[in-house]
N, C-alpha and C positions, 0 to 999 in steps of 0.2 A: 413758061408762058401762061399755066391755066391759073396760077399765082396774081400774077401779073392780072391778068383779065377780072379773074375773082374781087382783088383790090379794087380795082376800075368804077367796075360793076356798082359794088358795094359803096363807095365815094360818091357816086353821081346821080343813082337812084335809088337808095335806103329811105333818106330824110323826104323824098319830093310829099309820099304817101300819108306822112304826118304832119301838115304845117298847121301854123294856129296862126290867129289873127289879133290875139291881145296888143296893148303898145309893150312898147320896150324903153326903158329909160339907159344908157349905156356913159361912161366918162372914166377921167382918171382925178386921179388927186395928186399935187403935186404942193412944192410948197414956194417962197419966195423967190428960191433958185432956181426955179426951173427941176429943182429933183423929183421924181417919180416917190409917193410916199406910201409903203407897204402898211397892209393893220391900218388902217383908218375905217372908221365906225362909219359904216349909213344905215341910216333908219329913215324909212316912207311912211310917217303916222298916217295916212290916209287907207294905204291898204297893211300896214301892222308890219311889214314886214324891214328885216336888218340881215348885214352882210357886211365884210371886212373885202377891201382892196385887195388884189393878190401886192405878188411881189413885183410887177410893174407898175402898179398902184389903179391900174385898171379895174372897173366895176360892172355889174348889168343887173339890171333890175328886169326880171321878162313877167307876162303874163297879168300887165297892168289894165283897169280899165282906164278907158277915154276919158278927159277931165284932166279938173285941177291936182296938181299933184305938189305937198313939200317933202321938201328932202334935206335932212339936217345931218351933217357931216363932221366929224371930230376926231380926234390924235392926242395923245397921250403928250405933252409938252406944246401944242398947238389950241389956237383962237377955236371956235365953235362956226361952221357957217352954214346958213342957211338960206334954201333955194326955192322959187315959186316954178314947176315946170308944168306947161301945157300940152296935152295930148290929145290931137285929131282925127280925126278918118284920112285928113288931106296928110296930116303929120303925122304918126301913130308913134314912131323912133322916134326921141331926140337925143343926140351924143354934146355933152357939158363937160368942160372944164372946171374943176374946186379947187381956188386959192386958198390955201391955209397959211396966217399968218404966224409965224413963233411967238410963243410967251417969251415972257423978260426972265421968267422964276422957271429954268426947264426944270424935268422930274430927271432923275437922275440915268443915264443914257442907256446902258447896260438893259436894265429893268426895261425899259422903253420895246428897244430892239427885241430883245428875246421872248416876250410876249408877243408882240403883231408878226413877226414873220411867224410862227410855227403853230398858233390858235389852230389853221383850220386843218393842217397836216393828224395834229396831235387831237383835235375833237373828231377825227375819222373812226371807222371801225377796228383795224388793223390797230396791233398794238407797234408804236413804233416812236421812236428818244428820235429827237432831232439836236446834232450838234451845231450850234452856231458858231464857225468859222471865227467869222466879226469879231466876236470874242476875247480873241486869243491871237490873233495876228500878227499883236506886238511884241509875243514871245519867240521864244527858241523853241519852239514845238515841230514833228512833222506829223504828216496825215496818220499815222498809224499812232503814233502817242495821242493826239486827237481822239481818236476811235478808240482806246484804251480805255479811256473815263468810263465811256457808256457801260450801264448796269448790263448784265446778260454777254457783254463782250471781250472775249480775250483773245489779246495778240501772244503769239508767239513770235520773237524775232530771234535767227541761230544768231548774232553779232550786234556791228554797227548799221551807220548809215548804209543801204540798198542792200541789207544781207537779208536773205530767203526770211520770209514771214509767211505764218500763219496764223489764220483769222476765222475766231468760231463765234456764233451767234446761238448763245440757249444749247450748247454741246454738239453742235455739229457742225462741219469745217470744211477746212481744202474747198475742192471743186463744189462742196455741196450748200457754198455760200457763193451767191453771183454778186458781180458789183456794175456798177451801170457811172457812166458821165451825160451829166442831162437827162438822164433818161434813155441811153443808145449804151448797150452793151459795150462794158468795158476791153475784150478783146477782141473788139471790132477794133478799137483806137491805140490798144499799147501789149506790148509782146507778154501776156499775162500766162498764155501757155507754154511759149518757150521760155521765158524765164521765171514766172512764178509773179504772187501778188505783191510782193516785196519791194522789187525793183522797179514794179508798174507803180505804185504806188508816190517811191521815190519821183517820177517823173510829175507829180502834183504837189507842191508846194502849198501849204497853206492860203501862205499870201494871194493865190490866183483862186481859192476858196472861198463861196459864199454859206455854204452851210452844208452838212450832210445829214440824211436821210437814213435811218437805222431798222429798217422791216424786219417782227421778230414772228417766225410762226406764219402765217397763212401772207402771201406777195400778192397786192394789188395789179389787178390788170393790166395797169399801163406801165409796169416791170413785165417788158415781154421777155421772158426767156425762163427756161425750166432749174429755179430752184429749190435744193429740198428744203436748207435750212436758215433762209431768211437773206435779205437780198440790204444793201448798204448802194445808196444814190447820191452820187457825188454831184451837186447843185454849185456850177464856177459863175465867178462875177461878171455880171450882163449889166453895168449902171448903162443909163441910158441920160446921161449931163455930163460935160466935159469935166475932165480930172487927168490928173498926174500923179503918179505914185510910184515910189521907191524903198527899195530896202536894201541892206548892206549886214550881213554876220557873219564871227568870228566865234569858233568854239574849239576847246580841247581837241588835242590830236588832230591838227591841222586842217581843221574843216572850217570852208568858207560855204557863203549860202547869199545869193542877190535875187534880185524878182526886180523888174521894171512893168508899170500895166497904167494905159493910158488909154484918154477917149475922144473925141469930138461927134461933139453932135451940132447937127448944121439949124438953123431952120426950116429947113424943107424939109427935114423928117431923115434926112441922108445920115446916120453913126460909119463910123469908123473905129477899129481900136489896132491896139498892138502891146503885146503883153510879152515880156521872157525870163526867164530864171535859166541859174547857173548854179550848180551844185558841187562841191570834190570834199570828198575827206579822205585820209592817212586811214582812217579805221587803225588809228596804232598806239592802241590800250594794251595796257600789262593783260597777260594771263600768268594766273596762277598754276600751280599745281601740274605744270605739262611735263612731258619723258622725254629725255634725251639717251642717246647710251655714250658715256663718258669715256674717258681714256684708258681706264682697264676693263673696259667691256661693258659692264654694267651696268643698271639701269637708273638712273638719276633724276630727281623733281626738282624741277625750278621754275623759279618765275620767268615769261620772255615776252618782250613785244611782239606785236603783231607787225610781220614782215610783206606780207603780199596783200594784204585788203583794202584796197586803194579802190575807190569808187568817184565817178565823176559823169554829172547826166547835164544836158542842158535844152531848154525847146524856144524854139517864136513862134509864138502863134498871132494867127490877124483875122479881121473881119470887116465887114465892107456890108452893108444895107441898108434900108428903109425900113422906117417904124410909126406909127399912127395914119395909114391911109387908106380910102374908103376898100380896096380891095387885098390888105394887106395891114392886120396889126404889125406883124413884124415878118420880114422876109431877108437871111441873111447867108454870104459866102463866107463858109469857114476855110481855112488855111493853117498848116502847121507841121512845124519841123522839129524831130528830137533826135537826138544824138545819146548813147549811153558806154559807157565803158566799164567793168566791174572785173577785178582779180579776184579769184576764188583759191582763199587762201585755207579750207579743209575740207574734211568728208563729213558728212550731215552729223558725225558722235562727236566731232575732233578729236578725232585718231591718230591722222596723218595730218599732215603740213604740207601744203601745195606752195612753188616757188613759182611757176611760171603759166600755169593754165589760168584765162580769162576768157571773159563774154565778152560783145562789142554788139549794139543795135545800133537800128537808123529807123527813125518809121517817117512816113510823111500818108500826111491825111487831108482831104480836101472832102467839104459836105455843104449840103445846100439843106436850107431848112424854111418852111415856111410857116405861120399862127394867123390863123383869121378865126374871131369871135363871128357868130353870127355869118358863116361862109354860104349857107339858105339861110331860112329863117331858124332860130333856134340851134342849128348847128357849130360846134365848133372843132376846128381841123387843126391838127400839128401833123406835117408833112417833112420825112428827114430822105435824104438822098447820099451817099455818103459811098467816096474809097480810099482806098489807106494801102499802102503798103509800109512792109514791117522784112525789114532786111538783118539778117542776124547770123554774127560768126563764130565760130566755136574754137580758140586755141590750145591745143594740147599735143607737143611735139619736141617735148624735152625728156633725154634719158637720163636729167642730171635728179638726185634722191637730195630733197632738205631735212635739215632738222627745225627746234623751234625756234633757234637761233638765228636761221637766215642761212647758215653754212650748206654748203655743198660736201656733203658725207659719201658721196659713192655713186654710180652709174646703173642701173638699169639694162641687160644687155636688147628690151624690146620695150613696146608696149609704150603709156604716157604717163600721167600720171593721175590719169583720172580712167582712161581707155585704153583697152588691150592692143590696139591698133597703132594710138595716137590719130589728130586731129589737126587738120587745117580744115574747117566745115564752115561754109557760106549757105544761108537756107536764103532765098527771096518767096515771099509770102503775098499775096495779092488780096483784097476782100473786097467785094464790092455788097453795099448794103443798105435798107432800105427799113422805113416804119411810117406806118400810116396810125395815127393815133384822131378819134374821133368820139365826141361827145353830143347829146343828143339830149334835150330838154322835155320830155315829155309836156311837164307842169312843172310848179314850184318841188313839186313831191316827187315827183318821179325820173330817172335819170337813165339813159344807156349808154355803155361807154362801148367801143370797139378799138381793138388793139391789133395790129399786122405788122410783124419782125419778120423781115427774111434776111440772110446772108447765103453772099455765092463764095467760096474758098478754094484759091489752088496754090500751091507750094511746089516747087523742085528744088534743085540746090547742087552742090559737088563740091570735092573734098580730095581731092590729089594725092593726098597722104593717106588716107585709108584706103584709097582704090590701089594703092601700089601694094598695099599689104591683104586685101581681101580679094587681089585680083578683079576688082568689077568696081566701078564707081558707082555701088548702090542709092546715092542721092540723087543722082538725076530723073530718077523713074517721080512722076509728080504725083503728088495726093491732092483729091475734089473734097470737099464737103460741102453741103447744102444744109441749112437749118431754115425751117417756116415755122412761128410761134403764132397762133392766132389765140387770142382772148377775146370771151364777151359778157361785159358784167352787169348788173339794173343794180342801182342807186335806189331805194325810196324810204324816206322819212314820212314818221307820224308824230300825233298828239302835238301839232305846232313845233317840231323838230326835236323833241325831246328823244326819241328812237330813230336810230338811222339802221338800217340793215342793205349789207351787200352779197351779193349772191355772181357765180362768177363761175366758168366754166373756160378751160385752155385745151388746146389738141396743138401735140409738137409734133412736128415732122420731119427724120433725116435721115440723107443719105449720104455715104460716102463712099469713098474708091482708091484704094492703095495696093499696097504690096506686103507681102511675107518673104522670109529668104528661109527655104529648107535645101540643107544640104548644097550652100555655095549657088542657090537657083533661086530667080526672082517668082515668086507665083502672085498673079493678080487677086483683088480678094474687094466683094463689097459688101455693104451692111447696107439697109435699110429697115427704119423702126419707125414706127409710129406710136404716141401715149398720149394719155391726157390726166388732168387736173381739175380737183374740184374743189368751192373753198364757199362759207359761208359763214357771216360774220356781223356783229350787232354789238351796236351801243346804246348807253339813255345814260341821257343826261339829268337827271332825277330833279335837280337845283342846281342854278348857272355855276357852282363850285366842285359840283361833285361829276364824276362820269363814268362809268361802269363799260364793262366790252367783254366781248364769247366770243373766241373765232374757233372754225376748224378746216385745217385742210387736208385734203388728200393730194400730198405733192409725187411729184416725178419730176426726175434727173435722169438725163438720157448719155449714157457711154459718149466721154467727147476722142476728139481726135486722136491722142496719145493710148488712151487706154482701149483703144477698137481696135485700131491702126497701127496700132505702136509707134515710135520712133527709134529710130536706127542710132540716131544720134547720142541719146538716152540709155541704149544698152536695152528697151524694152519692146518684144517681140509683140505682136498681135492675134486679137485675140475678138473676130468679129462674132463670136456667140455668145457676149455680154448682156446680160440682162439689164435694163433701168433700175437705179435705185426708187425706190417706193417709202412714204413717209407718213403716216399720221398724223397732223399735227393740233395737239389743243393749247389754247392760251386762255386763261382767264383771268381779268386784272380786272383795276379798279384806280382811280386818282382823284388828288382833293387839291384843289387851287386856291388859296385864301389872300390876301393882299400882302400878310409877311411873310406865308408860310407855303410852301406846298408839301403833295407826298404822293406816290405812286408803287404799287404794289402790283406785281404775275407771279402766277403760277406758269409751268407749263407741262407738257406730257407731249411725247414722241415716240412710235416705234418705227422703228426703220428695218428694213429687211433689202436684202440683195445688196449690200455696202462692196462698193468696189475698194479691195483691196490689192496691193505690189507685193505679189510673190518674188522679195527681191534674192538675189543669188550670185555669186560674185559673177563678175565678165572674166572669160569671153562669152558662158554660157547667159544669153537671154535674157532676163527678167519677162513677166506675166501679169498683169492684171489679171483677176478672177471676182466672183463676186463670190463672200465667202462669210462673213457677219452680219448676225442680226442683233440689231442693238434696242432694247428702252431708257429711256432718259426721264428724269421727273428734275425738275427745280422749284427754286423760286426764284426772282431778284426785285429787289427795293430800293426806292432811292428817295430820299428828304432833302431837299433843302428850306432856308431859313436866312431874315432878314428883320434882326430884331432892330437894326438901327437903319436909317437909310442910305449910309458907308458900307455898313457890315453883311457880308454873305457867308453864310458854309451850305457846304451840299456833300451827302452823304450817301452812298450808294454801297453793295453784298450782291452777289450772285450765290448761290448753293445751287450745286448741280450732280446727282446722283446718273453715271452712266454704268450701266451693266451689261453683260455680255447676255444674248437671247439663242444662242448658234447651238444646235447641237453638233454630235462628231460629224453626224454625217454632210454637212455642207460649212463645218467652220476650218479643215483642213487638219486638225489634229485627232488622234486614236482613241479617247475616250472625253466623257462628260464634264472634267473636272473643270475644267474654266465658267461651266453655266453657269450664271448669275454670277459672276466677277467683275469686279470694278474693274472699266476698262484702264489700261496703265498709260505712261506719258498724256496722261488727263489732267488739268487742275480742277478740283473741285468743289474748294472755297477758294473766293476772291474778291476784293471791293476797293475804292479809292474813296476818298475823301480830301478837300480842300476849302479853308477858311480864307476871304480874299475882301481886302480893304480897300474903299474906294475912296477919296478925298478929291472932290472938285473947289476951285476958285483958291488953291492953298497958297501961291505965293501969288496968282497973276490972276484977273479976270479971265474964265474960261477956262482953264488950266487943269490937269488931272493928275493926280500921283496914283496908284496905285500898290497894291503891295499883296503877295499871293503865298501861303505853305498850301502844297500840296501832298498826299501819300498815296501808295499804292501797294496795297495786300495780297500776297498768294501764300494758301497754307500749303506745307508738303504734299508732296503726291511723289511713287513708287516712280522709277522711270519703267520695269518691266510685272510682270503679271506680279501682281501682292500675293498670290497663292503659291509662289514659285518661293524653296528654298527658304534656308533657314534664314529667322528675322535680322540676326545680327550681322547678314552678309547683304543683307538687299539694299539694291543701292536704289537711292532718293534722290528729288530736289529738294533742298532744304526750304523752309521757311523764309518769306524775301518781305519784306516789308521799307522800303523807299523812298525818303521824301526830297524834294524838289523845294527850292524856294525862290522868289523871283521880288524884283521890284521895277516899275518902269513909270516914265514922267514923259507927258505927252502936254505940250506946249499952247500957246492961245490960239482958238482957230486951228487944231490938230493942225499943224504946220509939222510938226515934228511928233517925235517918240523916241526917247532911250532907254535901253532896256539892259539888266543885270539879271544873270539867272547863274544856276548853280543846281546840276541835277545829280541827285544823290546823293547827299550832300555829306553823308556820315560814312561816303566809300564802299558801302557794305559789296561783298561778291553777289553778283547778280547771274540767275539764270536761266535756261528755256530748253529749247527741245532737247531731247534727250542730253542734256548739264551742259551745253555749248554756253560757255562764258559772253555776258554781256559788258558792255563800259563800266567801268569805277567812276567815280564821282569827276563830271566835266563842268567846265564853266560857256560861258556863253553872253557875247556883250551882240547887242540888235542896235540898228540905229533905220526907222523909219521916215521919210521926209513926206509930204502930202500935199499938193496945188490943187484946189478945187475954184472952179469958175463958174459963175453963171450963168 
């Protein structure tokens, strides 16, 4: 409740003590349709000053004097226009509408798009890649291959479609990478800790993607939640003009993929939408090289299909609001339903082969969200309200033993095949959660933001089958967590904008409340921790091309659920005298933007200490979290692209990333020094992609677009276990992977359509990842997009 009040408080009387009395000029830009138009240029020659549309195409001009005022407005393929606006004592506000007409001669679309959405993301402090979705929509891509391109980032995926992923940003990963939708933590919305970021991920289809957000090194304040190593914000499609939109694909190993996403909008300001995707793959690619033991006993390699990795997710989501009205930019009712199904067909090395153990979710989410520009004077509010339940079952209740084959080889006289027990496990999960995000104008120069994340969290569950075999249904005893993330950061620019500096300070706070079982007996158990975060960070922009940036922060990661708490389910005990991970974080880069060309260059440096690590151990006995590594990291990553013709694109991107071991004996868990300064193993530590992609507008029809895209992707070997372990000619590696992808797609007059041919991998090569868990051989992949837009 003193949360709650705090918020209040802070909402109703912060801004009253600083109001100002300049005019304000406020509007949108839109274009003949009625569409909202992002990246439109305003300039005020009277008071000097200019500023870009966000991405509703809304604008505001504050701190104006009374008087004549022009205001000339422009876009990249659009007419120029220009506006006489008068400001009074009687009148001081006025809110306008800019009609921009289209040119007959547009500039080519791509170019267009990907400049005006990401200017003002990308001219911030933070250094941070924004992926444009838009992009890419019409291929055979999913969100993780997306997020693959970006310099500084690598995916780990054990398989196919929805197999467990991991995802590092700058060499630091798992839990210590946070991911956000809109802005509202990502496992507030989808089962990201019981089932990992893999499968969450799978539940976001491109197609319902507007672009993501890549935070490398110190997280901006309105990313509320404690992460160490750089935070990825998933930004879905809000048009705000009627439209219809459809897709349909067909790829290798029997995977289908559809997305349906519509809209109306009324005149009165009333939208509506309703958006769904359906997902299934076979996951049933050869693997090479797996054991069987053969008919005289023996041990045998062969090649076999994938038997059990069947995966199938699907969601509706809807929305219902009002947008452009005097007390209210946008106020909107979220609604949504996912359903997930996923067979786990091995153990994290692929050792064994699972025939019949799967996961099954449900989550359903309902959120209120409110945006008022201007809510006092000078203030502006993002208010989110949000609960979600996340229902999730765990099957594992077969004594029958497979091979790679699919066959049933023998019985098991206990036990499952994942768990010593076996498992029929239902968890019902509850959140209810809440952010107050608020911005504050000082002046032109000067800015404060405030940030407020709480979540409330309860869990119980039961499981029939384990309680007959542990004698006690250990799932129903429930676990609380509470998290409060407060940020508060000052914006201010000088020299006429050419220096921006942000300064930012977080205090996290959480408690929880579970259970331990010693000795067949439930013991109650809570944590409570509090940390904070400090982060300070600067850009200059020297010449409108070039932009320089310094961040550093002092992050903290606070022990979450699983590794305080343990989970039962999991095999992993609890362990509430967890210390917070702690990170250092420096970035220093630099980028050059020129009309054919661009380029961008970081460094970065990291120490990290207290790294929660899984003391893992086979079941029945327990598993541990501990915190037991201290790690430094130094990189760099680079990335060029180029546009000699205005068809032709390439873009070139390398990471290097040196991680070493910092741990002495006595807090790393092993007997003496030798591992200090070792490269940490199952690391990659060079990696980069590259793609050359052809653009061809008006080629057979007025309007019309062909396209045509190679793409590659490089990882050099890495060690899977310690490189100082054993002799050289026995240690095992991943090999060298280097991958291309080729694609072609033809999008019709008036994007009315889009077909698409892709073909990924195209030279078959064996592909690999976490510790050598085989990915796909070479698939193909046919898209068929359709699109109704009305005005």
């Amino acid at each position: 409740m003193q949360y709650i009040l705090f918020f209040i408080t802070v909402f109703f009387t912060f801004p009253e003590t600083i109001l100002s009395q300049e005019g304000v000029i406020s509007g949108v830009v839109i274009n003949e349709k009625g569409e909202q138009l992002s990246g439109a240029h305003i300039f005020l020659s009277s008071a000097n000053k200019s500023l870009t549309s966000d991405d509703s195409g809304f604008f505001k001009i504050r701190n104006l004097n009374l008087g004549e005022h022009q205001i000339i407005v422009s876009h990249l393929g659009y007419q120029t226009q220009q506006k006489t606006i008068i400001l009074s004592k009687i009148e001081p506000e006025t809110k306008i509408t800019i009609h921009l007409i289209e040119e007959s001669d547009q500039l080519n679309e791509i170019t267009v798009l990907g400049a005006s959405k990401a200017t003002k993301i990308k001219n911030g402090t933070t250094t941070v890649s924004i992926v444009e979705a838009s992009k890419v929509n019409s291929r055979s891509v999913t969100t993780s291959d997306l997020l693959s391109t970006v310099s500084g980032v690598q995916i780990r995926q054990s398989g196919g479609v929805g197999n467990s992923t991991e995802i590092s940003i700058q060499g630091l990963s798992g839990r210590q990478v946070k991911f956000f939708v809109d802005g509202i933590p990502m496992d507030f919305l989808y089962p990201v800790e019981e089932l990992g970021i893999g499968s969450s991920l799978a539940m976001l289809p491109v197609n319902l993607i507007k672009r993501m957000e890549v935070y490398k090194g110190a997280v901006p304040v309105a990313m509320g939640v404690d992460a160490l190593g750089g935070a990825i914000n998933i930004v879905t499609r809000k048009e705000k003009h009627d439209f219809l939109e459809a897709t349909v694909a067909h790829s290798s190993f029997n995977t289908w993929k559809a997305t349906v996403n519509t809209r109306k909008v009324l005149p009165s300001g009333v939208t509506a939408g309703l958006a769904g995707y359906y997902t299934y793959s076979d996951n049933s690619y050869t693997l090479e090289d797996v054991n069987i033991v053969n008919d005289q006993g023996n041990p045998e390699s062969i090649s076999a299909k994938k038997f059990h990795d069947a995966f199938r997710s699907y969601m509706i989501k809807g929305d219902i609001g009002v947008i452009n009205k005097s007390w209210a930019d946008q106020i909107t009712l979220n609604f949504s339903y996912a359903d997930l199904y996923d067979e786990i067909q091995h153990n994290f090395e692929m050792r064994q082969p699972y025939g019949e153990a799967l996961n099954r979710v449900s989550t359903f989410n309902n959120s209120l969200q409110y945006q008022k520009s201007d809510l006092i004077k000078n203030l502006d509010a993002n208010l989110y309200f949000g609960y979600n339940s996340i229902i999730t079952r765990f099957d594992d209740n077969t004594l029958n033993i497979y091979n790679w084959r699919g066959e049933i080889i023998g019985q098991r006289t206990s036990g499952g095949e994942i768990t010593a027990s076996q498992n029929k496990l239902k968890l019902n999960g509850e959140n209810v959660s809440g952010r107050i995000f608020l911005k504050y104008d000082f002046s032109a120069t000067s800015r404060l933001i405030f940030n407020g994340v709480a979540s409330f969290f309860r869990r119980s569950g039961e499981d029939p089958v384990a309680a007959a075999f542990y004698g006690n249904d250990y799932y129903q005893n429930p676990v609380h967590i509470h998290k409060i993330t407060n940020g508060i950061g000052l914006e201010k620019y000088f020299l006429d904008k050419k220096i921006t500096t942000s300064s930012a300070l977080k205090l996290y706070q959480y408690k929880a409340k579970g259970f331990e079982i010693t000795n067949n007996e439930i013991n109650e158990i809570e944590q409570q921790k509090t940390a904070f975060g400090v982060s300070q960070s600067f850009s200059w922009k020297f010449v409108p091309e070039f932009l320089g940036k310094l961040s550093y922060e002092y992050a903290t990661r606070l022990p979450d659920r699983i590794e305080t708490l343990g989970d039962f389910s999991l095999a992993v005990a609890a362990n509430p005298n967890l210390k917070p991970e702690r990170s250092h974080n420096i970035n220093l880069g630099s980028s050059v933007k020129k009309q054919t060309w661009n380029a961008e260059i970081n460094g970065f440096f990291r120490e990290v200490e207290n790294i929660i690590i899984l003391q893992a151990v086979p079941p029945p006995v327990l598993s541990t979290y501990e915190n037991l590594l201290k790690t430094r990291i130094l990189g760099l990553e680079g990335e060029i692209g180029v546009m000699p013709l205005p068809w032709l694109s390439i873009t070139l991107n390398g990471t290097f990333q040196d991680l070493r071991n910092r741990s002495k004996k006595e807090n790393s868990g092993v007997s003496n020094d030798r591992y200090f300064g070792a490269r940490l193993p199952n690391k990659p530590y060079l990696f980069g992609n590259s793609e050359v992609q052809i653009t061809k507008n008006n080629l057979f029809k007025n309007k019309d677009k062909m396209q045509f895209w190679w793409s590659t992707r490089y990882v050099e070997e890495f060690f899977r276990y310690w490189e100082i372990d054993g002799r050289k000619e026995d240690k095992l590696v991943i090999p060298t992977q280097w991958l291309h992808n080729l694609g072609i797609s033809y999008t019709g007059k008036q994007k009315r359509y889009t077909l698409t041919l892709e073909t990924q991998n195209i030279f078959n090569q064996q592909a690999f990842d976490n510790f050598g868990v085989q990915k796909p051989g070479r698939s193909w992949h046919l898209k068929l997009k359709t699109s109704l837009f009305k005005s």
